[in-house]
C-alpha positions in Angstrom: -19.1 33.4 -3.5 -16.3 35.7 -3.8 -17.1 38.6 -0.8 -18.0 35.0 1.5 -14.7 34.0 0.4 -13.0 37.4 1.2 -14.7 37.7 4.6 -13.8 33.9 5.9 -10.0 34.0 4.8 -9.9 37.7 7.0 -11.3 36.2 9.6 -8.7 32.6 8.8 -6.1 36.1 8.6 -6.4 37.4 11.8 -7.3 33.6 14.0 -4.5 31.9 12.1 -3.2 30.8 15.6 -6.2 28.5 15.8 -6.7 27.9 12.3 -3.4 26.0 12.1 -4.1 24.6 15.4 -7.3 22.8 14.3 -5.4 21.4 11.2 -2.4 19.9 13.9 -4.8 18.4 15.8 -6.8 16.8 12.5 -3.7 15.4 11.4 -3.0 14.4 14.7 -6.1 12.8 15.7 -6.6 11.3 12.3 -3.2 10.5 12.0 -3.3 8.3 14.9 -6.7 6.6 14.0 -5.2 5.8 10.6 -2.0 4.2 11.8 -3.2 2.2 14.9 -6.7 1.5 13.4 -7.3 0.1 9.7 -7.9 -3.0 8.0 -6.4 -4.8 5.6 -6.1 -3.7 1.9 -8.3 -5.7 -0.2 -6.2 -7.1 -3.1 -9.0 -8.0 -5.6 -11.7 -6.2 -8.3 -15.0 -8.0 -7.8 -17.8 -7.3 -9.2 -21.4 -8.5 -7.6 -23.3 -9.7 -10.4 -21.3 -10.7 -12.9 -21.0 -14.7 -14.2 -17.4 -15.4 -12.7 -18.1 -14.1 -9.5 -21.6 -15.8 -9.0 -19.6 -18.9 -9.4 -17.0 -17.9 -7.3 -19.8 -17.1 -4.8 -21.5 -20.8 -5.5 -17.7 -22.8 -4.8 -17.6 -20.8 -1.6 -20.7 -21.8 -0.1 -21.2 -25.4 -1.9 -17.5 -26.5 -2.5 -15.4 -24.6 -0.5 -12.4 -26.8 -0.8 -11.9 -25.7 -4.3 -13.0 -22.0 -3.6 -9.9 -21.0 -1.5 -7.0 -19.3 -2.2 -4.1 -21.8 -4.7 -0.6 -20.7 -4.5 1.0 -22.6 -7.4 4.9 -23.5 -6.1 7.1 -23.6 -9.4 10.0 -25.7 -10.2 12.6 -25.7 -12.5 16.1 -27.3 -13.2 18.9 -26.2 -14.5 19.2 -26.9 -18.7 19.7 -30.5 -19.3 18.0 -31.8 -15.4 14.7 -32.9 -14.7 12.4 -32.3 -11.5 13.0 -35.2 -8.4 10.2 -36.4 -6.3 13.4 -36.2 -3.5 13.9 -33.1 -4.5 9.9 -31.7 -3.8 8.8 -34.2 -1.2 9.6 -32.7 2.1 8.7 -29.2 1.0 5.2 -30.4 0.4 5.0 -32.5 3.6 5.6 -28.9 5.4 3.7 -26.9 3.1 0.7 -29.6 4.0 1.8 -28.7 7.5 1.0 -24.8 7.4 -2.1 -23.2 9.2 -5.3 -22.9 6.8 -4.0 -25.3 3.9 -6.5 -27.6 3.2 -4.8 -29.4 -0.2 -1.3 -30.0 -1.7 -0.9 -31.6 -5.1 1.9 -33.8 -5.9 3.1 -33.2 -9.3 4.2 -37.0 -9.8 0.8 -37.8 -8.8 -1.1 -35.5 -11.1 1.1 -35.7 -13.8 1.8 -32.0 -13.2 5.4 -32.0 -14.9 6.7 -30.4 -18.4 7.6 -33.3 -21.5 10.8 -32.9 -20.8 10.3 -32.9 -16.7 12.4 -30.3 -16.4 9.3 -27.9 -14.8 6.9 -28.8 -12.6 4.0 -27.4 -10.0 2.5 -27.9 -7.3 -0.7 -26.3 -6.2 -1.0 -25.2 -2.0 -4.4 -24.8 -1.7 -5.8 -22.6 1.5 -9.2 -22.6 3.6 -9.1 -18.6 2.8 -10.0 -16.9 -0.1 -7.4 -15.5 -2.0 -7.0 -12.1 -0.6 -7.2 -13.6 3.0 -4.0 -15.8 2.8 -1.9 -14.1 5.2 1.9 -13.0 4.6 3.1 -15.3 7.3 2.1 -18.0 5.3 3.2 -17.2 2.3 6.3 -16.5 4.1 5.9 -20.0 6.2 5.9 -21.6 2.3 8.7 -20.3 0.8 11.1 -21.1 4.0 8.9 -25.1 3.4 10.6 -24.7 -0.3 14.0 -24.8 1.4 15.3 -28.5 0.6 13.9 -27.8 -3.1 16.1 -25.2 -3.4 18.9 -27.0 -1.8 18.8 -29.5 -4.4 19.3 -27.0 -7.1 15.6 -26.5 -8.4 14.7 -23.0 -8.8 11.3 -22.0 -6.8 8.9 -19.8 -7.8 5.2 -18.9 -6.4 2.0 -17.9 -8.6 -1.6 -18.5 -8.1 -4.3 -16.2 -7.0 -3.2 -15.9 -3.4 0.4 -14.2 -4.5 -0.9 -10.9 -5.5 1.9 -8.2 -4.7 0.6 -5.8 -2.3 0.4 -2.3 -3.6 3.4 0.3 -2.0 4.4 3.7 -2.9 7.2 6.0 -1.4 10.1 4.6 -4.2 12.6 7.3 -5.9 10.7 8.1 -8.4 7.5 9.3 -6.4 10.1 10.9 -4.9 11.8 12.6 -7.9 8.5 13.5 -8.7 8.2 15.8 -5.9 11.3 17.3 -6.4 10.4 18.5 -9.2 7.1 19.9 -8.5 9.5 21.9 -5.4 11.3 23.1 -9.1 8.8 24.5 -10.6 7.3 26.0 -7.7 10.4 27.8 -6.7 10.9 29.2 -10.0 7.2 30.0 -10.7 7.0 31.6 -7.3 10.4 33.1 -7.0 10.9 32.3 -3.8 12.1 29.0 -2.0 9.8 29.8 1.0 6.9 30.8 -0.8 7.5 27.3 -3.2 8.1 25.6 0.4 4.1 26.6 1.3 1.9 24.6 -1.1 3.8 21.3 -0.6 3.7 21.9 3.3 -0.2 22.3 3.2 -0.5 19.5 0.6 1.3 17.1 2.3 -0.8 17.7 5.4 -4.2 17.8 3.2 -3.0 14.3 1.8 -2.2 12.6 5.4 -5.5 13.7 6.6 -7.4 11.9 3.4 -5.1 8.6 3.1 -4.6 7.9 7.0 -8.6 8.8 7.0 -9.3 6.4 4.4 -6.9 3.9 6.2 -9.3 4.2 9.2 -12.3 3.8 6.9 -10.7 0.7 5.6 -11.6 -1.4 8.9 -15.8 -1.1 7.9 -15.3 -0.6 4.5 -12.8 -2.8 1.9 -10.3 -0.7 0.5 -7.7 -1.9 -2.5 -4.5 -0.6 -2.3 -4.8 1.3 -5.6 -7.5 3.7 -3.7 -4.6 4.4 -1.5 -2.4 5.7 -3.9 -4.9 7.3 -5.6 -6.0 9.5 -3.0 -2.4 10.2 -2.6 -1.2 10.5 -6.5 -4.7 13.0 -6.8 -4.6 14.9 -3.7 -1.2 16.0 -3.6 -1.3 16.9 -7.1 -4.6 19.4 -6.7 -3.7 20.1 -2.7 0.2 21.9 -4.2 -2.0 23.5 -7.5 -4.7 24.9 -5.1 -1.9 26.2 -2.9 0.2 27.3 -5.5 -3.3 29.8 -7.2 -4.1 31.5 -4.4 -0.4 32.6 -3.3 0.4 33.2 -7.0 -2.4 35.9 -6.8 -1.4 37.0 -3.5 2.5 38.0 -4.9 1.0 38.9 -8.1 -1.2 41.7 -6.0 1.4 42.7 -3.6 4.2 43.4 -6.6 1.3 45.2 -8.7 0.4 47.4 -5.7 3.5 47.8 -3.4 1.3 49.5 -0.6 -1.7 46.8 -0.6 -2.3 46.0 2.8 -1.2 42.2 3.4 -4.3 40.6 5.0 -6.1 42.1 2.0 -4.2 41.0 -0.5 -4.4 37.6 1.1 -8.2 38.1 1.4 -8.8 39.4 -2.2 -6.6 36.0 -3.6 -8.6 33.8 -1.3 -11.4 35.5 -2.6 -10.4 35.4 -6.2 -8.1 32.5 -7.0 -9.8 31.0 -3.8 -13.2 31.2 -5.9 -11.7 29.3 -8.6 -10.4 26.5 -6.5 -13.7 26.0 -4.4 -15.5 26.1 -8.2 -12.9 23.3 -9.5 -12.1 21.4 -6.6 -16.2 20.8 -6.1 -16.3 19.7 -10.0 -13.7 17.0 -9.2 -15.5 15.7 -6.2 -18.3 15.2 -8.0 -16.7 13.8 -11.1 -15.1 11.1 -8.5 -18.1 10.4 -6.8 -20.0 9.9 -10.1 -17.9 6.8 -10.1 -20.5 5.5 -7.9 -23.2 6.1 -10.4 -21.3 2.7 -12.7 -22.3 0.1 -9.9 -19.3 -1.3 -8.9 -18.5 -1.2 -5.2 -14.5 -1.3 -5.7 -14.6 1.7 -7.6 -16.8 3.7 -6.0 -14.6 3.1 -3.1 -11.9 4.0 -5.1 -14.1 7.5 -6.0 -14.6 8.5 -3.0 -11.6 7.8 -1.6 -9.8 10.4 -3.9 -12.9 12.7 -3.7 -12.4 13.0 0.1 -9.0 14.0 -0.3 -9.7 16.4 -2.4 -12.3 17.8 -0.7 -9.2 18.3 2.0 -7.3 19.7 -0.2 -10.1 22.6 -0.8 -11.1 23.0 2.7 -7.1 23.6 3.4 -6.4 26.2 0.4 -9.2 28.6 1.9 -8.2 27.9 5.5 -4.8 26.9 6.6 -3.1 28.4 3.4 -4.5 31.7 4.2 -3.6 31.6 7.8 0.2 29.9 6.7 -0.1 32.8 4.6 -0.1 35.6 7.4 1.9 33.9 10.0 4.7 34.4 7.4 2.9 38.1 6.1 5.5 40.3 4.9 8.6 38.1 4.3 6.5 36.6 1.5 5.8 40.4 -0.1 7.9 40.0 -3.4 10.9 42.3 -3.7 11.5 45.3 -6.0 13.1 44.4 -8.8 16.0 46.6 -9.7 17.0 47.0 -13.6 20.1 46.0 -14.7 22.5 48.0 -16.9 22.6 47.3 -20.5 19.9 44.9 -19.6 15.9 44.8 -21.0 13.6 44.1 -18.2 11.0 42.1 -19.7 7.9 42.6 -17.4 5.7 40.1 -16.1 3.7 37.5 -18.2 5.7 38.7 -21.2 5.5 34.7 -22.5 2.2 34.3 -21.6 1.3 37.5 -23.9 3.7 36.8 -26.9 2.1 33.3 -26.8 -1.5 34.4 -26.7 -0.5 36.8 -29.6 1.1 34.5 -31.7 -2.2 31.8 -30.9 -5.1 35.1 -31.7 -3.2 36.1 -34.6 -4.1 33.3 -36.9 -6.9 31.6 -35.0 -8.7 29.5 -37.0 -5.0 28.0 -38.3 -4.1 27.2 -34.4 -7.6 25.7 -33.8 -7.7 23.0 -36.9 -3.8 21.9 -36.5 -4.2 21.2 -32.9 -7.6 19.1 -33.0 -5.7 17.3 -35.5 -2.7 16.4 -33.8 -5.0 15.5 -30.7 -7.4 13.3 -33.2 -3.8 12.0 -34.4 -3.2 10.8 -31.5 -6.1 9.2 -30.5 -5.9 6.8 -33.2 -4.8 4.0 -31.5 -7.8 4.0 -28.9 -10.0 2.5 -31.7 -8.6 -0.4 -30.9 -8.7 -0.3 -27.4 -9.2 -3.7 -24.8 -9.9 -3.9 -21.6 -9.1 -6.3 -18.8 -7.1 -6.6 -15.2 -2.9 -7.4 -15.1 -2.1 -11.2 -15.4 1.5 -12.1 -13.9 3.1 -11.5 -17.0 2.7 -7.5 -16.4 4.5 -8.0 -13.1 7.9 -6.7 -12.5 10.6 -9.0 -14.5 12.8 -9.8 -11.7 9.3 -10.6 -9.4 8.5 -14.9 -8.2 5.1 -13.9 -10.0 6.5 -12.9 -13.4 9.2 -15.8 -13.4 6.9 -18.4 -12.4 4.8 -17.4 -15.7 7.0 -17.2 -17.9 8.8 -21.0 -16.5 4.4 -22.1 -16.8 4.4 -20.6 -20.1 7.3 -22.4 -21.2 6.7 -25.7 -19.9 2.7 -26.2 -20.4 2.0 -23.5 -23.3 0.7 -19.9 -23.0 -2.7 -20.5 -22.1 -1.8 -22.4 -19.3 -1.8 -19.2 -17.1 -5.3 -18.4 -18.6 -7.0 -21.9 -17.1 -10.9 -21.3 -16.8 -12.7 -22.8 -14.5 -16.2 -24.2 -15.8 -18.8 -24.6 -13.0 -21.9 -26.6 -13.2 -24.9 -26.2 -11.1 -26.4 -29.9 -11.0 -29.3 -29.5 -8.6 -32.1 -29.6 -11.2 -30.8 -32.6 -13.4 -32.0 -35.7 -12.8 -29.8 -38.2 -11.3 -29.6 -40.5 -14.3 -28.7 -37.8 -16.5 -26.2 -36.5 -14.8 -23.0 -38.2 -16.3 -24.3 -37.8 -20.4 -24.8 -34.0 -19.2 -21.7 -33.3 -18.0 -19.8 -35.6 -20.2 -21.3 -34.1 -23.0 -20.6 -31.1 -21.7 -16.6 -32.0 -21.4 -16.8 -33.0 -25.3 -18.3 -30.3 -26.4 -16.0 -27.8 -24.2 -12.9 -29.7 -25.9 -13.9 -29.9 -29.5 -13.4 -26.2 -29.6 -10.3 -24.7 -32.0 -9.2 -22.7 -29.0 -9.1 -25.2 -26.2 -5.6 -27.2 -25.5 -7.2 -29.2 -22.3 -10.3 -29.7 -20.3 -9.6 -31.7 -17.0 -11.8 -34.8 -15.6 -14.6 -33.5 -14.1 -14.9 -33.3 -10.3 -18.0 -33.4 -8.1 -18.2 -32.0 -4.5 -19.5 -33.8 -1.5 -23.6 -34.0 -2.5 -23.1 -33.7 -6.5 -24.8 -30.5 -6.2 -21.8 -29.1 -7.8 -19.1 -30.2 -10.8 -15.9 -28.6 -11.6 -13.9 -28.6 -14.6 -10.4 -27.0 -15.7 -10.1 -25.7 -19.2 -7.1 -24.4 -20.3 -7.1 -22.1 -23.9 -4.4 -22.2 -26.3 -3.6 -18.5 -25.7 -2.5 -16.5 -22.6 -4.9 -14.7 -20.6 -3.8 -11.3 -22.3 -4.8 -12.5 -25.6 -7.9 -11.3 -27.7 -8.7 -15.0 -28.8 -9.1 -15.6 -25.2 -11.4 -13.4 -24.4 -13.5 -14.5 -27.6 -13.1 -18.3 -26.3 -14.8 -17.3 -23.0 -18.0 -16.1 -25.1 -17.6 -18.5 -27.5 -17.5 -21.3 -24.1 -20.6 -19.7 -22.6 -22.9 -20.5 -25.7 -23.1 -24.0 -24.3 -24.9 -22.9 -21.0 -28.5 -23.0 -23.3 -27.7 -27.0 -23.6 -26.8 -27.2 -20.3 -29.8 -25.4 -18.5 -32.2 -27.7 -21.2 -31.0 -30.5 -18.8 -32.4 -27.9 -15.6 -28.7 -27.3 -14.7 -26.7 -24.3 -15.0 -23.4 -23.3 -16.5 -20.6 -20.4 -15.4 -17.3 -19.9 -16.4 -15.1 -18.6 -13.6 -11.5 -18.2 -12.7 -8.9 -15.0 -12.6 -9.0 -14.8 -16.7 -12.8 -15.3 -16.8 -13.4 -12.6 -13.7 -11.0 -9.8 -15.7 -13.3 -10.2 -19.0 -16.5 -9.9 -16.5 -15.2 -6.8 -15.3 -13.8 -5.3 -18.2 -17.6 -6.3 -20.1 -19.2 -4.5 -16.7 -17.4 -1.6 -17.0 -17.6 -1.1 -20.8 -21.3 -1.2 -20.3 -20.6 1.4 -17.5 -19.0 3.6 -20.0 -21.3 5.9 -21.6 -23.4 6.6 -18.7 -20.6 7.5 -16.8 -19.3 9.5 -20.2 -23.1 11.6 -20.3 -22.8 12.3 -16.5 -19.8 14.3 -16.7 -20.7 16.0 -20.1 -24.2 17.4 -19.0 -22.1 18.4 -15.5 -19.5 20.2 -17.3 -22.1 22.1 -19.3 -24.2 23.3 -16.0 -21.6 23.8 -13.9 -19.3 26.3 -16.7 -22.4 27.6 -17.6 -23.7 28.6 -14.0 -19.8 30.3 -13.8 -19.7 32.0 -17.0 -22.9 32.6 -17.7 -22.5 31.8 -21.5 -23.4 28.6 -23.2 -20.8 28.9 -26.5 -17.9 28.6 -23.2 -18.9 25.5 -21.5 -19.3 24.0 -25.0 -15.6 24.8 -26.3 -14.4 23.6 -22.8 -16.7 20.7 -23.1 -15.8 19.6 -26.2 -11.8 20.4 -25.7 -12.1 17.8 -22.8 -13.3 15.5 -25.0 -10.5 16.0 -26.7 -8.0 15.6 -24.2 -9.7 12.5 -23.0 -9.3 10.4 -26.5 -5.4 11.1 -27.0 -4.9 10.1 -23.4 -6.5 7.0 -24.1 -4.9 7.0 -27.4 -1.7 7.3 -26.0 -2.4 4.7 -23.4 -2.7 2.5 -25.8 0.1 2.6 -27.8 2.3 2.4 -24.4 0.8 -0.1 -22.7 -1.6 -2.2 -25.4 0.1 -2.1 -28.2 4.2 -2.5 -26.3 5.4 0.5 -27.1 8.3 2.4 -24.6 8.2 -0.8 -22.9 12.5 -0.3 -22.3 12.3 3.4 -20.8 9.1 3.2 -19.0 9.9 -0.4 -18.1 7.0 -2.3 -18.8 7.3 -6.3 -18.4 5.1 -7.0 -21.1 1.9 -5.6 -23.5 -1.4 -5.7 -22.4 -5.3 -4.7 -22.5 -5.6 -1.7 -20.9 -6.6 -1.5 -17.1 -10.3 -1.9 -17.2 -11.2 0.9 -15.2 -8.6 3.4 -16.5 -10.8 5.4 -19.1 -13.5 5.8 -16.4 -11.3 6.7 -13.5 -9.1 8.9 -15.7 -12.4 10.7 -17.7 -13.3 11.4 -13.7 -10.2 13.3 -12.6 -9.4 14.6 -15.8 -12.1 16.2 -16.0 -12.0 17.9 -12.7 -8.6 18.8 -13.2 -9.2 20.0 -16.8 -12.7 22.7 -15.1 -9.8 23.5 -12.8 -7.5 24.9 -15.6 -10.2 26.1 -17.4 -11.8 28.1 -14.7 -8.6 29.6 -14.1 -7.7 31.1 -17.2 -11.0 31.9 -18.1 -12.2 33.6 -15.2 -9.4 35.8 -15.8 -10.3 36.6 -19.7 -14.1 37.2 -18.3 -13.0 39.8 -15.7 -11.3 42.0 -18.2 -13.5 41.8 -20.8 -16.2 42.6 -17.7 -14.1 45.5 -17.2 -12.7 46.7 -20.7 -15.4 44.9 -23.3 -12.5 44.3 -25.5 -12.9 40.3 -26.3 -9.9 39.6 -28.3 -7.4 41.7 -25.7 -9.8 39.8 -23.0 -8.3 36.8 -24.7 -5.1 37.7 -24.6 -5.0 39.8 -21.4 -6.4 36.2 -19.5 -3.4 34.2 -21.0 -1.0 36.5 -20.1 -1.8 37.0 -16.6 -2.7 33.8 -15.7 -0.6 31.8 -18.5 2.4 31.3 -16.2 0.2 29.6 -13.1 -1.6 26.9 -15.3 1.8 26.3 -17.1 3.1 25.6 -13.8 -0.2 23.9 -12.4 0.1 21.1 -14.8 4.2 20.9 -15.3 3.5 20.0 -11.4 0.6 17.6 -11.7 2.4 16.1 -14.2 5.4 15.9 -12.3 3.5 14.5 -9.8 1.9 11.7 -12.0 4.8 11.1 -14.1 6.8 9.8 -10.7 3.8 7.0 -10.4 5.1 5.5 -13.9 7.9 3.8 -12.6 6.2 2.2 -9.7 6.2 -1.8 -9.9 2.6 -2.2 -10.1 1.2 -2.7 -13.5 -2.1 -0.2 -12.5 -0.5 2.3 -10.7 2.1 2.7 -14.0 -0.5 3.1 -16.2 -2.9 5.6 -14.4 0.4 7.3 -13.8 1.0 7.6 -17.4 -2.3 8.3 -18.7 -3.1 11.4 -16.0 0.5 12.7 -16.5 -0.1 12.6 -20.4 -3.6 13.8 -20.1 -2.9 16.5 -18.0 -0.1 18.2 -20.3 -2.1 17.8 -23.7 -5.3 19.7 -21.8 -3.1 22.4 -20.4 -0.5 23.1 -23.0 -2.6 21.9 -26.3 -6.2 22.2 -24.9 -6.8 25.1 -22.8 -3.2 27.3 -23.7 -3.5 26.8 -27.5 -6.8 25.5 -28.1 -9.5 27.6 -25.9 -7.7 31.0 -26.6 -8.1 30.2 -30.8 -11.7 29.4 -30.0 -12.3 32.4 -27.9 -10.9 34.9 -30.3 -12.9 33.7 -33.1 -16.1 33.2 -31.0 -15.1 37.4 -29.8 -18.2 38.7 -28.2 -20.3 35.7 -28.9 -18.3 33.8 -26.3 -20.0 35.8 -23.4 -23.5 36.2 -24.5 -26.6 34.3 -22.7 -30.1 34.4 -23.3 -31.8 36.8 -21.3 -34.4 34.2 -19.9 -31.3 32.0 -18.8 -29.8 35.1 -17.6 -32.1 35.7 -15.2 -33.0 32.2 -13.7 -28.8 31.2 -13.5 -27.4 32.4 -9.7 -24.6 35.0 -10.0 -21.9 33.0 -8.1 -19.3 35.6 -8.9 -15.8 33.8 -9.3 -14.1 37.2 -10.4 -14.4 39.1 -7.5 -16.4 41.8 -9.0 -18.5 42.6 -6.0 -15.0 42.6 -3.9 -14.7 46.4 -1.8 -12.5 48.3 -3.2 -8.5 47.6 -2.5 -7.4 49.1 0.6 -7.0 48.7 4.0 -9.4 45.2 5.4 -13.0 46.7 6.3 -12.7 46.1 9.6 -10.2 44.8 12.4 -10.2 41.3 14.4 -8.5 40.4 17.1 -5.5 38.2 15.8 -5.5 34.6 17.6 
């Protein structure tokens, strides 16, 4: 891989002119297609298949005036007042009046008002589902809400149909870029060679989200694949950037005379081999997503897998060329000595640190798997499940309009179920006793506060009844209630009818059960990957099962940190976190997918390095500490970066976002700094020579793909001249 490497980034060298003019017109043509032609971004995680949304799926086609989107309009009045009907009356006569509502409930009517009357609601019910409600209408409602306001009553909107839509570009995104510009410059030296990988990055990542913004007219796209693409492939597109020039200055400063356009070649070719080997493991690790079943994220996989793809295709194209349109202004000055002054040479930390790690290996090894099983702890306790409104920003209409339900009908008011009965198969007569009975035995449970009259549609093919829990929709005796609520379906079908529990709390424990089913699959996938694919570029089995197992590693204290952050309410002041709750459902499986790309990608780094000087010296402890040194100072950088990158996601107002921010930003510090700077050079000294041995009958069958550059000519002038274009 490495002399087809060397031989394309010559030729990407000498035709940079046309190189970089293919990527302008990419971003161009793409850019365009992505702005002027995309679809909507879906707003909602379902699931074919599971109970809650086969209900949801039966309303739409058999009751479709209770299928459609609610928005529930809130009131309040101040301490000591009490809701009007003068105050609320016109506002519903024009909500009523609005395009595509179907219903409006009175709350004098339906007794929707607290004990004390000083809250109410009023549910605005539309012909579209949920995530089809347009803004104008929402917009349309809350200008209807006017004489309520007027009158002193504070107004507030929840219900399925006000999801916030997801957005990105705040300060700290922002910040977060900054600093990765930081550490660039000071890893690189140079603010024009720091400049490079964010130019290239940034153009990597408008190709992939503008592209998946075009994809999004066929194909439904949440918002959170958005950012993700984004979050992901600028991270990897600066890092894959950042490798390859590293090596390129590291080269020119070791040999002052190298020729350029080799030394460009030979990083490509090198560094380049690395990035092509990691960036593919990531690809495939995000588009294993598609192996758990679930459309949303394997939209969400791909997504981020195309932009990384992107990102690759530009570090071994466009950053070469960038790289010789700029040729020797980026050849790192001689540094001069100064008097009375120590020059400490280059990688000096790195070495002292892999020293210091070698010297008592076995010491190193044990204190950090304990600190990392330490802090994993807390994700024995994990719980899955999607946001409720209570994880919404504080000073949001969703958040307020909770906590004012909360306080005026009890927690689990904002956890109402929705039980759905199929009736086709019951006999006429036995219809009432069934569902009646039903009703009865739905109440008589400990953790039920309420279960509505039940309500047939048109035929009495279909009956609907409200049941509102004692808890909130967060809550772990909530999601036993559901289970508990679903024995009764056996009763039920011995009548021939059939029994589903649906609504928004019902649909997040579906999806959270779907996805912890999903789990260990997804979890063997990427462990029997990780072994081929390190073994195929190391040719050793004892390396791929450190790195393996180090991952592992990694992957439990980010969840464990996860959870004490987000599950269990710590930090909620500084990282400003409304309220506690389960754990995004698919967090573990989208962050066990890029972490472990970006954790091959650090590991093929540095150990690609310790394997080409122990190739060259067969000296496995100075290999060890020869590989840290030299390439110490990139991954430090690499994931200070990513991190940087990540950590600028935490503060954004979306409840998801926030917490795969946190959980890749902590992940991707504890596998770089504790995992592969600490833990993997321990292993490797005390594993010596063992580390790179491979039996001969797997030696033979394996491919050499040759990620070191050992069958590289020999440095000196390019083998041969093209015309530059």
């Amino acid at each position: 891989m490495a002399s087809r490497l060397y031989t394309w980034a010559l030729l990407a060298v000498r035709r940079r002119g046309r190189v970089i003019a293919v990527w302008m017109l990419l971003l161009t043509g793409i850019g365009a297609l992505g702005v002027t032609v995309h679809g909507e971004p879906a707003s909602d995680f379902t699931v074919p298949g599971i109970e809650s949304q086969r209900a949801q799926d039966l309303l739409e086609k058999k009751f479709p005036e209770a299928a459609g989107g609610v928005i529930r309009v809130v009131y309040a009045a101040p301490e000591g007042g009490t809701v009007t009907r003068a105050a609320v009356e016109e506002g519903l006569t024009r909500a009523a009046a609005i395009p595509g509502v179907v219903q409006v409930t009175d709350p004098f009517t339906t007794g929707s008002l607290s004990a004390d009357k000083r809250i109410g609601y009023a549910d605005v019910r539309f012909r579209q589902a949920a995530a089809d409600v347009p803004q104008d209408a929402k917009d349309t409602l809350r200008e209807a809400m006017a004489p309520a306001r007027k009158a002193g009553l504070d107004v507030e909107y929840g219900g399925t149909a006000m999801k916030a839509p997801t957005s990105v570009g705040g300060p700290a995104e922002l910040v977060g870029v900054v600093l990765a510009l930081v550490v660039l410059a000071v890893t690189l030296g140079s603010l024009v060679a720091a400049g490079l990988p964010l130019l290239t990055a940034v153009v990597g990542v408008a190709i992939g989200v503008l592209g998946v913004k075009f994809v999004s007219t066929w194909v439904p796209v949440t918002g959170t694949s958005t950012v993700l693409a984004l979050m992901i492939g600028l991270a990897v597109g600066i890092d894959y950037a950042l490798f390859i020039i590293a090596r390129h200055r590291e080269q020119l400063t070791d040999d002052p005379d190298m020729d350029v356009e080799d030394s460009i070649a030979r990083a490509v070719a090198t560094a380049g081999s690395a990035v092509v080997f990691a960036g593919a493991t990531v690809v495939i690790a995000l588009a294993a997503l598609c192996a758990t079943g679930i459309p949303f994220l394997a939209v969400m996989g791909l997504s981020a897998a195309a932009t990384v793809l992107i990102a690759v295709l530009i570090a071994v194209s466009l950053v070469p060329a960038v790289l010789g349109l700029f040729g020797e202004r980026l050849r790192p000055k001689p540094r001069r000595p100064k008097a009375g002054r120590r020059e400490r040479a280059p990688g000096a930390w790195g070495l002292a640190w892999a020293r210091a790690v070698t010297r008592r290996p076995l010491v190193v090894l044990l204190t950090g798997v304990i600190a990392l099983l330490a802090l994993a702890l807390p994700a024995r306790d994990l719980r899955l499940g999607l946001p409720s409104y209570a994880t919404s920003p504080t000073e949001s209409t969703q958040h307020k309009s909770y906590d004012l339900l909360t306080e005026g009908f009890g927690a689990g008011f904002n956890a109402t179920l929705v039980a759905v009965v199929e009736t086709k198969g019951i006999p006429a007569a036995d219809l009432t006793a069934t569902v009646t009975g039903l009703r009865t035995s739905l109440a008589k449970d400990s953790g039920v506060a309420a279960v509505s009259k039940p309500v047939p549609n048109s035929d009495d093919s279909l009956v609907v009844m409200a049941v509102v829990p004692r808890t909130g929709p967060d809550a772990q005796a909530t999601t036993d209630l559901v289970h508990r609520l679903r024995e009764n379906a056996p009763a039920v079908a011995k009548a021939d009818g059939t029994l589903y529990l649906a609504g928004q709390t019902a649909a997040a424990i579906d999806v959270a059960g779907k996805l912890s089913g999903a789990l260990p699959l997804f979890v063997a996938i990427i462990v029997v990957l990780s072994l081929l694919l390190l073994t195929l570029a190391f040719r050793s089995l004892l390396v791929p099962l450190k790195a393996t197992l180090g991952f592992l590693l990694s992957i439990a204290a980010s969840v464990g940190a996860t959870v004490w952050v987000f599950q269990d309410g710590h930090l909620n002041g500084p990282l400003a976190i409304p309220s506690a709750g389960p754990v995004t459902s698919f967090l573990p499986v989208l962050l066990i997918g890029v972490l472990f790309g970006l954790a091959m990608d650090y590991e093929v780094f540095l150990v690609s390095r310790m394997r080409e000087h122990h190739e060259n010296t067969l000296d496995a402890r100075e290999a060890v500490v020869q590989g840290v040194a030299r390439s110490g100072r990139v991954v430090s950088a690499a994931a200070l970066i990513m991190a940087a990158v990540f950590a600028g996601f935490v503060f954004n107002e979306d409840p998801v976002i926030k917490s795969i921010g946190f959980a890749l930003a902590v992940g991707v510090l504890l596998d770089a700094f504790v995992v592969r700077l600490t833990l993997v050079p321990a292993a490797m000294a005390l594993l010596g020579r063992n580390a790179w041995r491979l039996p001969r009958r797997l030696d033979r069958v394996l491919p050499d793909v040759d990620i070191e550059g050992a069958g590289l000519p020999e440095r000196g002038t390019p083998r041969e001249k093209a015309p530059v274009g």
